[in-house]
N, C-alpha and C positions, 0 to 999 in steps of 0.2 A: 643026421649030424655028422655024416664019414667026412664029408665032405669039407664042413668049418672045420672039424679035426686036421686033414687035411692040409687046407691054409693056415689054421694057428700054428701048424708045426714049423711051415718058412719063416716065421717071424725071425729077425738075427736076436742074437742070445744079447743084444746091449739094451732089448726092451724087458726087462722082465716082468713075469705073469705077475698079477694081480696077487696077494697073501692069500693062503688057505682061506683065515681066516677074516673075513670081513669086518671093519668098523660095526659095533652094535647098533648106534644107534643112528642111522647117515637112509634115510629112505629114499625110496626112490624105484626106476624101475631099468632094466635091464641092456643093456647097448655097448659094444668096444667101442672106447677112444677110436674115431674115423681115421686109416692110416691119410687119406687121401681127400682128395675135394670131389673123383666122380664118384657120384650116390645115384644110384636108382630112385624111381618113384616113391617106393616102398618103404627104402630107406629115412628118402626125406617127408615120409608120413609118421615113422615110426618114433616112439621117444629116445631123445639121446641123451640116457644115462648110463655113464661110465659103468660099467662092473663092479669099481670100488663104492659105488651107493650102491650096491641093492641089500637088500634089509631082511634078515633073519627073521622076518615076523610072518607070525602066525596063516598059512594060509586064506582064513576068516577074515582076518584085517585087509591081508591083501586084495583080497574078492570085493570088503566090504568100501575099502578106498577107491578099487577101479584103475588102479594103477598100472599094471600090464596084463594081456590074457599070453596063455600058451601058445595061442593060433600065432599070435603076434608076434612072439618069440621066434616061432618056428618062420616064418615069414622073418624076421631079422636077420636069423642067421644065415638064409638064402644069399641076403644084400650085402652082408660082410662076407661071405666068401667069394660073391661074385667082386666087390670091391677090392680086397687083396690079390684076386687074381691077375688084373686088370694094372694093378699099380706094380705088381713085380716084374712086371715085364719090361719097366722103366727105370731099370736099378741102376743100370752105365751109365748116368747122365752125373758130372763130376760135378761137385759145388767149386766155383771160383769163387775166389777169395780177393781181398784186398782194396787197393785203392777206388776199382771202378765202380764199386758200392759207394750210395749214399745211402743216411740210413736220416729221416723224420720222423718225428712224433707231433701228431696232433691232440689235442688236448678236448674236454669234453664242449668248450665253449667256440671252439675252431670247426667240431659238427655240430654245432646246434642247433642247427634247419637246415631246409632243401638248400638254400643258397649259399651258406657258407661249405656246405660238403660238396657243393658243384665250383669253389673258389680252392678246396683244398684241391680236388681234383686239376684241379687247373694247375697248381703250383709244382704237382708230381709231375704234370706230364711236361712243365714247363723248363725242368730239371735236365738239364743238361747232361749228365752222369749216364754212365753207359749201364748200370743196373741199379735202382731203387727198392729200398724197401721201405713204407711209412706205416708206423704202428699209430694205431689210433684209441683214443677212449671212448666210453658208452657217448651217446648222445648227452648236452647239457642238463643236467638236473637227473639221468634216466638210473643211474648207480644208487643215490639217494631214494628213489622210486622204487629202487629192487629190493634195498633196504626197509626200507618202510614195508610193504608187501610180509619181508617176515615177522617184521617186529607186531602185525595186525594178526598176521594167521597166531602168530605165538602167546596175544594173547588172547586168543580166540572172538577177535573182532570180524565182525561178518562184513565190512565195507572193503576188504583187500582184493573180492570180486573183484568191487566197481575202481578199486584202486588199479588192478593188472588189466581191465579193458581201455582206462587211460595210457598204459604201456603199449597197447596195442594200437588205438590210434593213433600215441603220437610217430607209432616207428609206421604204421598204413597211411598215412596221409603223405608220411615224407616221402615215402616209397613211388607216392603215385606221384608227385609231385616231379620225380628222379626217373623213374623208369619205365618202359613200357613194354608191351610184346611179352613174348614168353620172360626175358627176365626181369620184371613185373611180377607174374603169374610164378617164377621160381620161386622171387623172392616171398610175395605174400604165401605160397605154400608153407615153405618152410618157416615163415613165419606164425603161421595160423598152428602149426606143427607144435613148436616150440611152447606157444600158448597155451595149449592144450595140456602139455606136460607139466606145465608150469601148476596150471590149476590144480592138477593131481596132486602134483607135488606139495602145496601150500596148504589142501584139503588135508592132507597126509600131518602137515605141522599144526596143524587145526584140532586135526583129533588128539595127537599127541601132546598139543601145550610146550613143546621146544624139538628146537633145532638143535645140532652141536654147528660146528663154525669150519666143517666143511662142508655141511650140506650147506649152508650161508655160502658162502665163497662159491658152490655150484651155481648155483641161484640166480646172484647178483651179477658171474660172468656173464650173463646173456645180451647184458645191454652190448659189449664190444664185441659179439659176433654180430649181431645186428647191424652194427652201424660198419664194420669192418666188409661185411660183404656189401651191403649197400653202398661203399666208396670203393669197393670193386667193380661194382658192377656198373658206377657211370662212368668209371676209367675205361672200361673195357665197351660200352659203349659211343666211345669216343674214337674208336678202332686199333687201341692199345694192346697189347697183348698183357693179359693181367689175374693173378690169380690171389685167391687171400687164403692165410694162416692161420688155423687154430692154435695159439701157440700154446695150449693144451699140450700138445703132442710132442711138442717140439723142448720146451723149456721145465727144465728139473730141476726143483728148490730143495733145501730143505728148510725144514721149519726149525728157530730158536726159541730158547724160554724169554726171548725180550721183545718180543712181539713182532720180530722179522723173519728173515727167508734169508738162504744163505745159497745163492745158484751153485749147481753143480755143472760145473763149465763143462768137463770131458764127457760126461753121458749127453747134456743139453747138444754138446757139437756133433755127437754120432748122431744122435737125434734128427738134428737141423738137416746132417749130408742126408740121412736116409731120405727124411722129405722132400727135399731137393731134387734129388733124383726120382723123385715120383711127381712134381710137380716146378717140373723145372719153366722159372719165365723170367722177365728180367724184370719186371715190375711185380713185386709182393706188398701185399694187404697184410698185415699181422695185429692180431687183438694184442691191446696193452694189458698193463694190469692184473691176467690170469697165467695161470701155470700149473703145474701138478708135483705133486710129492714125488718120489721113489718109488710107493707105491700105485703111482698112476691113481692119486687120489686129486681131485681137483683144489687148489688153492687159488688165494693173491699173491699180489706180492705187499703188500698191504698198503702204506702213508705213499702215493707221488708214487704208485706200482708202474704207471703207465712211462713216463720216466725211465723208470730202471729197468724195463723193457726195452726199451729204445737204448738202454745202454746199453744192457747185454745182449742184443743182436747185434749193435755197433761192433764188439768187441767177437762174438762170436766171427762175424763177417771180417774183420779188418778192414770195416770200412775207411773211408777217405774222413771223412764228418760224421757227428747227428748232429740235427737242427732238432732243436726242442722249440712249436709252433706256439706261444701265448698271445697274453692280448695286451703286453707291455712292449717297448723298443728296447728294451734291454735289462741289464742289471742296474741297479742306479747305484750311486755313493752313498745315499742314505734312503730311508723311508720316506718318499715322497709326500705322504701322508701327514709325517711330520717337517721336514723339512722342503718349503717349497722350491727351494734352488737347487734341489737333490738335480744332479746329472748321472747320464748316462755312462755306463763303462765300454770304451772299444772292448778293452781286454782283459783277462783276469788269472790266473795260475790257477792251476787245479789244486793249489792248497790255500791260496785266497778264495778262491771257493765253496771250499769247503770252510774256511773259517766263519764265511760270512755267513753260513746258511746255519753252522753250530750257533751261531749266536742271535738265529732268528733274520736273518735279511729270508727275502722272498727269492730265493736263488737257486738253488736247487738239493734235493736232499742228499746230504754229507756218502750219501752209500750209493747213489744212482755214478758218483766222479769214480769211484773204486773200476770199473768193468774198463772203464773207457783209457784209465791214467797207464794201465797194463801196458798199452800199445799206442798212448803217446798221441789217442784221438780227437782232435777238440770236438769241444760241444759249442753250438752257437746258437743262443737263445736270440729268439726273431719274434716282433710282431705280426699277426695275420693278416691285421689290420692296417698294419702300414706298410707297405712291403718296400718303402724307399727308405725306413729305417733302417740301418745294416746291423744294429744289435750289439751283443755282447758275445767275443767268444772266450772260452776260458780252454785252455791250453796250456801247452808246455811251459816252464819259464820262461827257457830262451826264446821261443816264438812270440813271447807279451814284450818280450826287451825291443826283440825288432821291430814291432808293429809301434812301440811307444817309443822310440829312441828318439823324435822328436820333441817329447815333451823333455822340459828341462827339470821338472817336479814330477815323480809319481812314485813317492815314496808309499803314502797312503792312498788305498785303494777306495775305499770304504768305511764306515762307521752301522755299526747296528746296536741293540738295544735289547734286553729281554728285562721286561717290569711283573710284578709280585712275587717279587723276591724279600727273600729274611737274610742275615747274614747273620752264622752260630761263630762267636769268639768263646773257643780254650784257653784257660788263662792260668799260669801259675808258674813260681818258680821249680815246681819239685817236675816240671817235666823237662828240664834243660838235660840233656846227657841223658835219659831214661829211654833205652832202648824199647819199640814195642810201643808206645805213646801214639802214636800215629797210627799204627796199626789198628790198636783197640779204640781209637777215634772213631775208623772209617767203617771197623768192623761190627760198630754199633751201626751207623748211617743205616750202611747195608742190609742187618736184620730186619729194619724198617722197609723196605725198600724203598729210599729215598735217594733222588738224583741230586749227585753232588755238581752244580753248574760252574765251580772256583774255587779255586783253594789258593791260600797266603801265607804262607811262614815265616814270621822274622827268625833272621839267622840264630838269634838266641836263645832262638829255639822256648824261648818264654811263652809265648800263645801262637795259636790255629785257628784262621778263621777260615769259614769256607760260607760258600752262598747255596741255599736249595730252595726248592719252591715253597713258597708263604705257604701252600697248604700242606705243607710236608713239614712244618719248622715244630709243632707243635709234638709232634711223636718224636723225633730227629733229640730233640732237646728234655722229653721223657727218657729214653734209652739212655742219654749221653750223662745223666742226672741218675738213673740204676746202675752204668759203669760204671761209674768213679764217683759213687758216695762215700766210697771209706776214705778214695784220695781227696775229695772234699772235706770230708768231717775232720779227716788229720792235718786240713791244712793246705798238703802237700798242689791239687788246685784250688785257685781262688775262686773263679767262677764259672761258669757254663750262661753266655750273655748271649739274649735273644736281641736282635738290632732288627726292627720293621719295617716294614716300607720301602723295602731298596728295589733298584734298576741297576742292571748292567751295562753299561756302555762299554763296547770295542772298536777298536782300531786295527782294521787290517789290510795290511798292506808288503806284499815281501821284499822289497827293498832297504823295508826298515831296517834289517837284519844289517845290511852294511853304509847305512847313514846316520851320520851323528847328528844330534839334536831333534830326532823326530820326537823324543817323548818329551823333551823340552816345549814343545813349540806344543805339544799338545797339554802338558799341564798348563803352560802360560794361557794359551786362551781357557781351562775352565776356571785358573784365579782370576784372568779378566773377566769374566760372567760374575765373581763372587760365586764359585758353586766350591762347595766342600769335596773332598774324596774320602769315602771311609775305607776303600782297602784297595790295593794296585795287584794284580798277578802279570807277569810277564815268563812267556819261555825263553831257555835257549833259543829257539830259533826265531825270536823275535817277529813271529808272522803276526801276534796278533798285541797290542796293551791292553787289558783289561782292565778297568777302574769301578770301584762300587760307589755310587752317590743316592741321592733318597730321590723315592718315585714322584717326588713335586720338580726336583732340580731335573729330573730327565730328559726331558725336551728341551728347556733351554741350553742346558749340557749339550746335547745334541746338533744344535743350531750351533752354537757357539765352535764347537771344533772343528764341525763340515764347514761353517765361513771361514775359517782360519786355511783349511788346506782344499777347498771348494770356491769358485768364482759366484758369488750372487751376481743374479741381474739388478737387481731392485732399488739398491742402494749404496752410496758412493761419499764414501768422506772425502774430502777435499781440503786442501790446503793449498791459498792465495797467496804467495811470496812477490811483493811488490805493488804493494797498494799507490801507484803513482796513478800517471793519466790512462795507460793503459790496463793496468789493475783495479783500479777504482770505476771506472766504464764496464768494466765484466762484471765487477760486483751487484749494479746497475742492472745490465740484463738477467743476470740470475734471481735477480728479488723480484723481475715485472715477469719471469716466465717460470720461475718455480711450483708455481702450482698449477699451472696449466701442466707441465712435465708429471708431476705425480699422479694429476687428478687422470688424462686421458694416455698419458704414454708409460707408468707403471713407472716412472724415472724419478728417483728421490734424490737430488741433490741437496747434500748436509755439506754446509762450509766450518769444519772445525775450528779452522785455526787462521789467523791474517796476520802475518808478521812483518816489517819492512827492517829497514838496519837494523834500527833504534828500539824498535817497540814492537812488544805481538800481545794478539787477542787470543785467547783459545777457549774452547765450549766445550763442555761433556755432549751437549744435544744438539749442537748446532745454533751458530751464532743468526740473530735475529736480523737480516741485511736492511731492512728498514731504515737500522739506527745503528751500523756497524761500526761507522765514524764516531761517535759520540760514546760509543762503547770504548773502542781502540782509547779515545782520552780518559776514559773514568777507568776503565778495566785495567788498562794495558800493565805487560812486564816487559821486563829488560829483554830483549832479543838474544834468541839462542836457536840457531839452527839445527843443532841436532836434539833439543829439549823437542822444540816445534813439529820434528819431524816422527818423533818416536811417539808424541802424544796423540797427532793426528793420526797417525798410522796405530795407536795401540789401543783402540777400541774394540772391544771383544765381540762386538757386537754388529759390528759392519767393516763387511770382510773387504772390501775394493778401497783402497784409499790412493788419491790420485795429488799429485803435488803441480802446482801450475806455475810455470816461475812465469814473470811479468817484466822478469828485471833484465837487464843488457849484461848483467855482472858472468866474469868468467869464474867466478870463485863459483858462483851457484851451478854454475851447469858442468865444473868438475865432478861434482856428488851424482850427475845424472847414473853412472852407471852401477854405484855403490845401492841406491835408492831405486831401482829397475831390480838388482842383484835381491831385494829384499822382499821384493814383491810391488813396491810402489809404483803405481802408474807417473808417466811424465807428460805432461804439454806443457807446450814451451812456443813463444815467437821469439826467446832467445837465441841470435846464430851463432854462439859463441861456441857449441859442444860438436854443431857439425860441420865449422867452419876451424876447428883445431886444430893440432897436432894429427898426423894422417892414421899412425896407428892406435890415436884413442877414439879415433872413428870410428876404425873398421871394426875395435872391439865390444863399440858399444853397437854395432850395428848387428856381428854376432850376437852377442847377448839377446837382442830384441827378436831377431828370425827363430833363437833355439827356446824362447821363454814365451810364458802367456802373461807377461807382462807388457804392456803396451806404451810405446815412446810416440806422439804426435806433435809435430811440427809444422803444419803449415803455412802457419803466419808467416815464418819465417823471413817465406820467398815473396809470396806477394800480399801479404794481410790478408783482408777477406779472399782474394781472390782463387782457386782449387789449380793452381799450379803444381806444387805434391803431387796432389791425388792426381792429375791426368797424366802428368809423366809417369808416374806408378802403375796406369792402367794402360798404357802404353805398351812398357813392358813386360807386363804381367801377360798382357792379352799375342804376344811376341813380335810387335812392331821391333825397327831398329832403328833408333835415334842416331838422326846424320845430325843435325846442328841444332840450335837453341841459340834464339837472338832473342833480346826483348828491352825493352824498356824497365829496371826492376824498383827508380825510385821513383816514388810517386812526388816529392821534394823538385829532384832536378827535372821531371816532366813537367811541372808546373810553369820552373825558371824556362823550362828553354820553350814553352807553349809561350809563355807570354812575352819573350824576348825577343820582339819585330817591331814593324816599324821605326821611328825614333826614337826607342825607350833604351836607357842605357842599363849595361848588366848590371852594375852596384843597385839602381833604382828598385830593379825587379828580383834583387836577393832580400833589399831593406821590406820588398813587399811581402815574400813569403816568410820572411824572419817573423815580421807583422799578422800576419794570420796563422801562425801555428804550425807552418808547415816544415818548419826545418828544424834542428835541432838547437839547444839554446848559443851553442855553438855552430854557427851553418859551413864553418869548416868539416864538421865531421861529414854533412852531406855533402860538399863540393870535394872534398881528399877522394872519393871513389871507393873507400874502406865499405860500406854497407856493401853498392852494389857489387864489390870483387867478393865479400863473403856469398851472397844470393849465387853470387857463378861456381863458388866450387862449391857450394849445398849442390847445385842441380850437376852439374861437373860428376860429383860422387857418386849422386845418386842415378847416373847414368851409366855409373861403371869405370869409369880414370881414377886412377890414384892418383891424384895432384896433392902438393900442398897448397896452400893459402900463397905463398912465394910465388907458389909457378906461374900466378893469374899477374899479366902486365898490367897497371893501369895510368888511364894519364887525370892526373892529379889536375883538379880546377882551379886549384889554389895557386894564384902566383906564388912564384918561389920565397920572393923576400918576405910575402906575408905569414909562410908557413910557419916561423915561429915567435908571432907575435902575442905579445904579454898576455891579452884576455877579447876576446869577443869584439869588445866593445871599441877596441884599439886596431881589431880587422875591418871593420866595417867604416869605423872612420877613412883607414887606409885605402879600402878596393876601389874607391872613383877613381886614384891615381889610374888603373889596370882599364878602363871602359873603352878607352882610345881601341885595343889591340882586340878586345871581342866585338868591338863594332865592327872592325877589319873582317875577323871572321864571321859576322851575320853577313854584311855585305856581300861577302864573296860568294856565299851561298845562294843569297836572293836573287844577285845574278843571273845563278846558272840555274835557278826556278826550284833551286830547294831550302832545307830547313836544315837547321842543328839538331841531333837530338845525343843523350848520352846515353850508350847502351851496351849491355854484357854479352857477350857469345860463348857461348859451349862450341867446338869444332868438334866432332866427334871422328869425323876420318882423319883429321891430324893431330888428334889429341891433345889439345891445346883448349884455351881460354883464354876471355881478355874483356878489357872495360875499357873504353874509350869512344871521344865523340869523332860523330859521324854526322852526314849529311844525306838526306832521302829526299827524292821528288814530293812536291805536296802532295800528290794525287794517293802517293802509297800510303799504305795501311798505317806507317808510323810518323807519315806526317800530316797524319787528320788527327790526332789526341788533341784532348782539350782537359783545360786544369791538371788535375792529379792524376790523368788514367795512367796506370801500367797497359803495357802491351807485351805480350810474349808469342813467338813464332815457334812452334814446331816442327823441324823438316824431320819428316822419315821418312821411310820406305813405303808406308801406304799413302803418307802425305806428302808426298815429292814433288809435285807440278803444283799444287796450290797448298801452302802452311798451313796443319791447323794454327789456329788463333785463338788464344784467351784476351780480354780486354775488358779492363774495369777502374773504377777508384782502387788506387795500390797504398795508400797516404791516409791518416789519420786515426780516431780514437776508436771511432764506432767500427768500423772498418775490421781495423786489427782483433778489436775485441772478440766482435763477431767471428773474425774465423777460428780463434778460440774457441769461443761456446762451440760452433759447430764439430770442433776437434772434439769437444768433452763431452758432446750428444753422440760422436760416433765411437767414441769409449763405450758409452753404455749400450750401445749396440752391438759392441765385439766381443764384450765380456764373453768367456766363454771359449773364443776361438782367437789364435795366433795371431800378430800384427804383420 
């Protein structure tokens, strides 16, 4: 033994030896914490129990257990001195520090077979990061399996055999599955090793009838050596350079009386450098979940230990990130579970995080954020499974502001929920001004040991309500009924009231802190639900509202306020402002495809509310289109545009409400940007909001780029036709718009299609007057006003700032006509005017072309303009027939030949249609930016 003497005396003085005296009752058998990973044969046959297990007991016992021989010992300590040898010779190697670490954690369902621990393995080495280290948990289900094991030996069940030989196959089957050649042959060594001890060990709890809960914590660490070297070893069979951690050795807790561990950072960091320097690589394996006392006795780290391993190696390292690996895409807004339009968080604060995980979201445990928030680390929770999900990372504040400064909302973050809860009200006036009252409140709770989840005070200091768990409310309310029986019986309180059945709902989000009306806008949706509040806590620092309602209201509660500050897909209130020809034909399509929409597209279209000047309809549940006409006459009320718009928009219940004006009126499409500001979606084929005033454009246009509120317009420009959307993708995709010519009414393509041969111009206005194609006035479509609006909509939306002024146009309306009494008094007149556009047909037919009237965008000279023109028959724009629109595209890709759009631009179905289709690609964008 001169010799282990010897090397235990190098050890540096920041490991200290094991206590004289040893835990009593911790069995086991004899072995030093390994400094290192190279082991002798010998070693890796021998049992590896720590020192601080071995067990004061009786020679006899020990013999009679079979737990270690002497030979074995002496044979041990061979291997630990030749191991300490060996590693001190590698003491110069410096631990770097800092950004070029990343640090992952994979979780026990990310190695739950051969194939997911050769996809983890892939994602280390795919890791871009100039040194990794990824901490890992037991195998799926294999921690619970080590548990069980004691819980059989303890009470002296004889199946825990056959229970540790299923531990055994499932880590040999993976093994062969993963490895082969000698490390293969390491691994099942060491494995068969470990076995071996295990049985002793469990034989040992067998005879005894209990464990205490570090020999338990010994135990159950084995499944993360296991699986830790096994994802060593096909990294490093992949020609990686790579070594794995017992973070036994490394990482120093200490234990509290609340069921935790509390790391000890400056021994853990001396710890970490000594290892380092013994095993120095730039890819490290490290087991989660385990670690050792002070005394070098083995622990957890207990609830989500794997986790806070991965933190505090983050934090020890200064790494750049941890990635925490699950089998979700991120954090969500709400419990998915319950709420199915819960979405995903890009980002979160590290005290939104921590709020949400206090209040039960599946996020991460409130003490794994503590190691990391030191130095400012983010954590970024990733699926395994999807790896084009990018996750949730939670970070610094200022880093969530930056990554979200596009959103124009993200006050609230989140909502969570914790149910079988009681809430205890103190009641009475003798406790106003009584110092100590609160005190001996809590100092009852406490005796009990019951968690206090909320506490409430009105300022009057008159009563105390606080929230604990149902199964705690019974003693809680014993105790608080032995305090203050004499301040009961004198009066001085009234009652000590037990309130059942409660849930907690939160709202967390740190922006709150400095925007007004978030708790507004959250009580108002759970009065719109009808849900009660029995008690509200809120901090100073406003990260999170807390409200108590009863455990039936809880989910709809829930639904109810994540619709309010959350986009559902599903469903869509709607509000139809203009039940004319064009209004009334959408109403039409929506009643013969609505159920088609729900039933195969998950798309509920709910029409609230139908108003016109005079009259509106409105539904709690959605007006029956069937018989919406017949309704509007028997139902209808006096019209009121902001009654109309705050009812259909103030359903508590469906969160998207979309308003469709139908109407030409400039009064409705002033409110577009007030009703976008509130959250309401717009469609509109009215061109009056972007054919305006130049700076209430560009405002509402900001608004709609910085908001996930959605403004659609298509109609606008050509009816059905996807004029919008291609110039959109145009320059979305980085073409550069040189001009834009087109045909944009579908009215004057018709006149000037069918205006040849000997037909006079009054004849073929009196015709399209006649079939529907003009307006009841056909001045408004020969003045040029529609198509000069169509040119600065595309004009704008190509990037010019014009006004509506700047577009010339040449008016079709004789001059004397222009201000004649009515309609009917123009069209009398216009035969006089036939003479001078037969002139102009003529002159055209001549020279073998056509009239046609049409708008240009110039974009090199920034200009615009409506005026008729003449084209060979042959071209593109003089082959139209009836109503087609035609639009030319010149760009930069499309230079030598235009794109072209061409279609019916003119009528009911038409226009409607590109409606709906606006209001089908609403429900597809929910979600994401316009």
């Amino acid at each position: 033994m001169a010799s282990l003497s010897a090397s235990i005396s190098c050890r540096p003085s920041s490991l200290p030896p094991p206590p004289p005296t040893p835990p009593r009752a911790l069995l086991g058998g004899a072995e030093k914490p390994r400094e290192g990973r190279r082991r002798t044969a010998a070693a890796a046959a021998a049992p590896r129990f720590p020192p601080s297990l071995l067990s004061p007991l009786p020679r006899s016992l020990a013999r009679r257990v079979g737990v270690v021989s002497s030979q074995r010992r002496r044979d041990l300590s061979k291997t630990i001195h030749a191991s300490v040898t060996v590693d001190i010779a590698t003491e110069d190697v410096q631990l770097p520090k800092g950004e070029t670490w990343s640090v992952h954690k994979f979780g026990g369902t990310c190695v739950g077979n051969s194939q997911r621990i050769k996809n983890v393995a892939n994602i280390i080495m795919k890791d871009d990061s100039e040194r990794k280290l990824a901490v890992v948990s037991a195998m799926s289900k294999v921690t619970d399996m080590m548990y069980d094991l004691i819980d059989k030996a303890q009470s002296r069940d004889d199946t825990y055999v056959f229970a540790l030989d299923n531990v055994l196959e499932k880590h040999r089957s993976t093994a062969l599955d993963l490895l082969e050649g000698n490390d293969l042959a390491n691994f099942l060594s060491q494995l068969d090793g470990d076995i071996n001890n295990l049985k002793a060990m469990l034989r040992a709890i067998y005879i005894a009838g209990h464990a205490t809960e570090s020999f338990t914590d010994f135990v159950v660490g084995h499944g993360e050596l296991w699986s830790a070297q096994l994802l060593s070893s096909v990294i490093k069979k992949n020609g990686i350079d790579c070594t794995w951690m017992d973070t036994r050795e490394v990482l120093i807790v200490c234990p509290t009386n609340s069921n935790q561990v509390d790391p000890d950072f400056p021994e853990s960091e001396q710890r970490l450098e000594k290892w380092y320097s013994q095993n120095p690589s730039k890819t490290i394996i490290a087991t989660g979940f385990i670690a050792s006392t002070p005394y070098n006795i083995p622990t957890t780290l207990k609830r989500d230990g794997s986790d806070f391993s991965a933190a505090i190696m983050g934090a020890l390292l200064r790494a750049r990130q941890v990635t925490i690996w699950t089998d979700v895409d991120g954090v969500y807004s709400a419990d998915p579970r319950k709420v199915g339009e819960a979405v995903i968080l890009k980002t979160l604060s590290y005290q939104e995080a921590w709020e949400m995980s206090y209040f039960g979201a599946n996020v991460l445990h409130p003490r794994t954020i503590i190691p990391v928030m030191r130095y400012n680390i983010p954590i970024v929770i990733r699926n395994i499974f999807n790896l084009s999900a990018s996750g949730t990372k939670i970070c610094h504040p200022s880093v969530c502001e930056d990554e979200d400064s596009h959103m124009l909302e993200s006050y609230v973050k989140g909502f969570a929920t914790i149910d079988n809860l009681a809430l205890i009200n103190v009641e009475g006036t003798g406790m106003a001004g009584v110092p100590g009252t609160a005190s001996a409140i809590f100092g009852a709770v406490k005796d009990v040991g019951a968690n206090v989840i909320m506490i409430s005070q009105a300022s009057s200091e008159h009563s105390v309500c606080f929230a604990v768990p149902e199964k705690e409310v019974e003693s809680v309310a014993e105790a608080l009924q032995s305090r203050f029986r004499q301040a009961l019986d004198a009066g001085r309180l009234s009652k000590v009231q037990v309130i059942p059945n409660c849930s907690i709902l939160a709202a967390v989000g740190q922006k709150m802190a400095s925007t007004p009306g978030v708790s507004a806008t959250l009580f108002n949706a759970l009065a719109k639900a009808n849900i009660n509040v029995r008690a509200i806590a809120q901090g100073c620092s406003e990260y999170n509202i807390t409200v108590v309602v009863t455990r039936e209201d809880c989910i709809r509660a829930l639904r109810a306020v994540h619709s309010r500050f959350y986009l559902s897909r599903t469903t869509i209130a709607m509000g139809i402002i203009g039940p004319g020809l064009i209004g009334s034909t959408l109403l039409e399509q929506l009643r013969d495809q609505a159920a088609v929409l729900k039933e195969d597209f998950n798309i509920d279209l709910r029409v609230m509310g139908i108003t016109g000047s005079r009259s509106m309809l409105l539904s709690e549940s959605g007006i029956d289109l069937s018989q919406w006409q017949e309704l509007l006459k028997e139902k209808a009320e006096v019209a009121n545009l902001e009654k109309f718009v705050q009812y259909v928009h103030g359903n508590g219940f469906i969160p998207n409400t979309v308003l469709v004006d139908c109407t030409a009126d400039s009064v409705v499409a002033s409110h577009y940007y007030n009703w976008l500001r509130r959250g309401i979606h717009v469609i509109t084929p009215n061109k009056k909001a972007n054919s305006g005033p130049l700076d209430q454009y560009l405002k509402l246009r900001a608004l709609q780029r910085q908001s996930y509120t959605h403004y659609f317009y298509e109609a606008t420009v050509g009816a059905g036709l996807p004029i919008v959307s291609t110039l959109r993708g145009l320059l979305e995709t980085g073409d550069k718009i040189l001009r834009i010519e087109g045909i944009f009414s579908g009215t004057l393509s018709y006149i000037f299609n069918h205006f040849i041969g000997e037909r006079s111009f009054s004849e073929v206005v009196a015709e399209a007057k006649q079939a529907g194609y003009t307006e009841p006035d056909p001045r408004d479509d020969l003045s040029g006003t529609d198509v000069q609006r169509k040119v600065i909509i595309l004009a704008r939306e190509s990037g010019l700032k014009l006004e509506l002024s700047d577009i010339p146009v040449d008016n079709l309306v004789p001059e004397p006509l222009r201000t004649s009494a009515s309609a009917e008094e123009f069209m009398e007149k216009l035969p006089q005017f036939d003479q001078e556009w037969t002139n102009k047909q003529q002159e055209a037919e001549a020279a073998g072309k056509v009239l046609r009237y049409v708008g240009v965008v110039d974009l090199l000279n920034h200009r615009g303009a409506v005026e008729l023109r003449t084209y060979k028959k042959d071209d593109a724009f003089g082959q139209l027939s009836g109503t087609d629109n035609i639009i030319a595209f010149t760009t930069t890709r499309y230079s030598k030949q235009p794109l072209i759009v061409r279609g019916p631009g003119a009528g009911a179905q038409v226009t409607a249609g590109g409606i709906f289709s606006d209001i089908l690609r609403l429900a597809s964008y929910l979600g994401a930016p316009s």
